[in-house]
Residue frames as qw, qx, qy, qz and C-alpha x, y, z in Angstrom:
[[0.614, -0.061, 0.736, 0.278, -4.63, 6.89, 8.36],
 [0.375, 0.436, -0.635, -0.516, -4.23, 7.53, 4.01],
 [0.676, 0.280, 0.634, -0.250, -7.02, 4.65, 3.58],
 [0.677, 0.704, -0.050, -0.208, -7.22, 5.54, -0.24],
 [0.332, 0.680, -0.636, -0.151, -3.24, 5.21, -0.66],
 [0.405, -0.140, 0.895, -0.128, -2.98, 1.93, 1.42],
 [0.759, 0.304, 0.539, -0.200, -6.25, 0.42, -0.85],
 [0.438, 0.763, -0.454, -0.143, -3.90, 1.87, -4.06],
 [0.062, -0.633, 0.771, 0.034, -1.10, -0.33, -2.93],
 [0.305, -0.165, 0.885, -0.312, -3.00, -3.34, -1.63],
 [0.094, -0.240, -0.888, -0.381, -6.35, -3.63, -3.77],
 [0.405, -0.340, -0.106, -0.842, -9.50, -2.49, -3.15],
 [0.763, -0.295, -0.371, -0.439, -10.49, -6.10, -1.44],
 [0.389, 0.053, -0.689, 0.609, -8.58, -5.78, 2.12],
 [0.415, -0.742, -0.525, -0.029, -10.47, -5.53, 4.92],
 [0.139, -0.868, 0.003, -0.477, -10.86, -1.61, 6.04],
 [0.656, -0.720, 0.068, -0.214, -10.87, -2.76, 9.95],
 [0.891, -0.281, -0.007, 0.357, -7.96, -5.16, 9.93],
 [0.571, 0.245, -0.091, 0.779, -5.64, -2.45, 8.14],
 [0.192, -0.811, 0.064, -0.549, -6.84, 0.01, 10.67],
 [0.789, -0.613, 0.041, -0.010, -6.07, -1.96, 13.56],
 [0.914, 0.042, 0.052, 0.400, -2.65, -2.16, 12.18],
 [0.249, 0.694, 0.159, 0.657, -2.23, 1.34, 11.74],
 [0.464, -0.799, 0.148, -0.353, -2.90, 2.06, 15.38],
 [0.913, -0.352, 0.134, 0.156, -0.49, -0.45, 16.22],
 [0.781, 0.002, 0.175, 0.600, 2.37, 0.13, 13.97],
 [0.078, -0.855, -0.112, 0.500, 1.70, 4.21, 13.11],
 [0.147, -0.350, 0.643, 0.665, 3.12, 4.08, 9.43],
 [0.633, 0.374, 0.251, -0.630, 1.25, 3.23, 6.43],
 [0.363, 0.607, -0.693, -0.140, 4.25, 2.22, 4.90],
 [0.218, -0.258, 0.882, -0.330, 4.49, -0.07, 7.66],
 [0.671, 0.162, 0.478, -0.543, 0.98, -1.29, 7.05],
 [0.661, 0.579, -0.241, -0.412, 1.32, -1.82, 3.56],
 [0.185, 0.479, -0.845, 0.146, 5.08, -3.71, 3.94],
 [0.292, -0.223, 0.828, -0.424, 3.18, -6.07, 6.76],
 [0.842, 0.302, 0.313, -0.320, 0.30, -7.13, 4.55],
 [0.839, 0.471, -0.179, -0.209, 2.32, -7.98, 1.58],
 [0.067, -0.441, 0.865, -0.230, 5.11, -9.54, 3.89],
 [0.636, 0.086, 0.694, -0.325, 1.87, -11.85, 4.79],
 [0.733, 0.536, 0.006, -0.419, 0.94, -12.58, 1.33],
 [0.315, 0.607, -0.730, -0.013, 4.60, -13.16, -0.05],
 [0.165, -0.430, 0.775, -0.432, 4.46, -15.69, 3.00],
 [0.717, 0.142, 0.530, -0.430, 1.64, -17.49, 2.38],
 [0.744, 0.616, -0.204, -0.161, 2.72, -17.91, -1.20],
 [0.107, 0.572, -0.801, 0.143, 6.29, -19.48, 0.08],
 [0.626, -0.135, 0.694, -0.330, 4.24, -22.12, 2.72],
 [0.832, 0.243, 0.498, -0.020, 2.92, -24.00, -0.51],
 [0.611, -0.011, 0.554, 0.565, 4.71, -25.24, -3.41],
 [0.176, 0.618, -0.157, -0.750, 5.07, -22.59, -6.06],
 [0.459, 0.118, -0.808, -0.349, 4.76, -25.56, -9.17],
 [0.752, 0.247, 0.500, -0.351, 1.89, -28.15, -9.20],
 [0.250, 0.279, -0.728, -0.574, 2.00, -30.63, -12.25],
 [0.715, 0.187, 0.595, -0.315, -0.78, -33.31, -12.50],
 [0.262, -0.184, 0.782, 0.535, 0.71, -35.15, -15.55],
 [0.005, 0.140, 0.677, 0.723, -1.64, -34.26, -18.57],
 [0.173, -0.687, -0.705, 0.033, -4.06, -32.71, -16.56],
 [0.008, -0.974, -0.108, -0.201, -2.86, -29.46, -15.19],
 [0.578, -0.052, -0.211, 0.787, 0.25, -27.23, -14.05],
 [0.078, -0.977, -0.113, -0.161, -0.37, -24.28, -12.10],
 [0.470, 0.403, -0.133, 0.774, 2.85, -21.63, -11.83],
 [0.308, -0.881, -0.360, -0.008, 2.94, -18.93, -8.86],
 [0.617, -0.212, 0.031, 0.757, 6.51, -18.50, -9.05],
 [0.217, 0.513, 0.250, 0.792, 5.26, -14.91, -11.19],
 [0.382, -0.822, -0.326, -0.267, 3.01, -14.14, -8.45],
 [0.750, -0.552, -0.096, 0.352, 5.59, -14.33, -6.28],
 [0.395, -0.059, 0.088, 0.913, 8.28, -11.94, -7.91],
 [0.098, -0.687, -0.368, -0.619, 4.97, -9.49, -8.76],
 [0.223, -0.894, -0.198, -0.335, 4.72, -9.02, -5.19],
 [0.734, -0.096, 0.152, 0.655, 8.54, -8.71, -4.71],
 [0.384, 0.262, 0.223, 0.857, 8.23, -6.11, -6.88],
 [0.348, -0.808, -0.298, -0.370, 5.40, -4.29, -4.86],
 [0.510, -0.786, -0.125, 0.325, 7.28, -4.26, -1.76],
 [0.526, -0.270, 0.089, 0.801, 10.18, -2.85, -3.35],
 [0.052, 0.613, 0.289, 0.733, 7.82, -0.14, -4.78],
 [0.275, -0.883, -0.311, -0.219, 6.40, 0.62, -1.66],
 [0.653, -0.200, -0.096, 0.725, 10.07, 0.65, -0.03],
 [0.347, -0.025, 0.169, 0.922, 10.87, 3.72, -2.54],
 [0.022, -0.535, -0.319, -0.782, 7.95, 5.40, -3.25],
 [0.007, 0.052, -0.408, 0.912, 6.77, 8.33, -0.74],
 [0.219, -0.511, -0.827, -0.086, 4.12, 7.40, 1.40],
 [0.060, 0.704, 0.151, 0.692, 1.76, 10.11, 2.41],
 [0.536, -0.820, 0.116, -0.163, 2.41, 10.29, 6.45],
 [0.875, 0.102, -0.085, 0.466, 6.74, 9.70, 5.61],
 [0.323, -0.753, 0.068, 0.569, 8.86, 12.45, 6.98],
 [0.416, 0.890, -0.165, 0.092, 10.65, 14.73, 5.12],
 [0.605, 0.469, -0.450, 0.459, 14.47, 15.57, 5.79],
 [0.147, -0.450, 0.394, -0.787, 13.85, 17.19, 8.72],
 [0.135, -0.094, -0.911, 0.377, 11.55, 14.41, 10.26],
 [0.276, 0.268, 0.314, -0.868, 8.63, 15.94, 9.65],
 [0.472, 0.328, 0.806, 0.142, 5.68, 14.52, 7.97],
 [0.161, 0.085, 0.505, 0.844, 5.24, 16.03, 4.21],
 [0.154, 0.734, 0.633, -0.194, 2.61, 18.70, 4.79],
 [0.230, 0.407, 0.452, 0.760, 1.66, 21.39, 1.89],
 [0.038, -0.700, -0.513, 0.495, -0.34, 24.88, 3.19],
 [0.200, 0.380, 0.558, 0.710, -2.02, 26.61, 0.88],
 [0.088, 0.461, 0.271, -0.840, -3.58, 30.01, 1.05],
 [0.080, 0.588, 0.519, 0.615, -6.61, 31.07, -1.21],
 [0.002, 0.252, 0.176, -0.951, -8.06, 34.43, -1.01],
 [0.174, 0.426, 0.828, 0.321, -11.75, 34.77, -2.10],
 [0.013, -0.254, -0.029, 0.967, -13.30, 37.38, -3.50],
 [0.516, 0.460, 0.463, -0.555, -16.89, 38.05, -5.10],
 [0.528, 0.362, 0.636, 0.431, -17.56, 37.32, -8.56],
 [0.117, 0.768, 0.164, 0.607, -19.09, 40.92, -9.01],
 [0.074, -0.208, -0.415, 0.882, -18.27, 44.02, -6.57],
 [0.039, -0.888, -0.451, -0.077, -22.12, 45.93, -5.96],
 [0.362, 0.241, -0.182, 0.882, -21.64, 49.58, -5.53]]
């Protein structure tokens, strides 16, 4: 599991274990990501997005709510790091170094 990109998307303050257990269950990270902020979006829909308490307070969430609108449709498009390629293959780089001494001794 790409723990670092999933706490990039989601925040540093998601619980480790629960987005592993989700990871073994759904096998994407994309997926993982999409399913927490599918819950979030969702919990922001159950309660009214406007509060007014006439000359006391007004709280707004309707921004929160297109902010993380606009997260899933980042994570949609941007390339997560265990997404196939063209071929179906997850996107893996191999790199060769060669190492050599700093001095040769004769």
């Amino acid at each position: 599991m790409q723990r670092s990109w999933l706490l990039a998307q989601l925040g540093p303050d998601v619980d480790v274990a629960d987005l592993e257990r989700r990871f073994f269950r759904l096998r994407s990270v994309r997926e993982v990501a999409l399913e927490v902020l599918g819950e979030r979006r969702a919990r922001l829909l159950a309660d009214p997005l406007r509060v007014t308490v006439d000359g006391v307070v007004t709280m707004d969430l309707q921004e929160n709510l297109r902010g993380i609108e606009r997260q899933i449709q980042q994570v949609t498009a941007a390339p997560a790091p265990d997404a196939p390629d063209d071929e179906g293959e997850p996107e893996t780089a191999l790199t060769t170094a060669t190492m050599v001494p700093e001095r040769r001794y004769r």
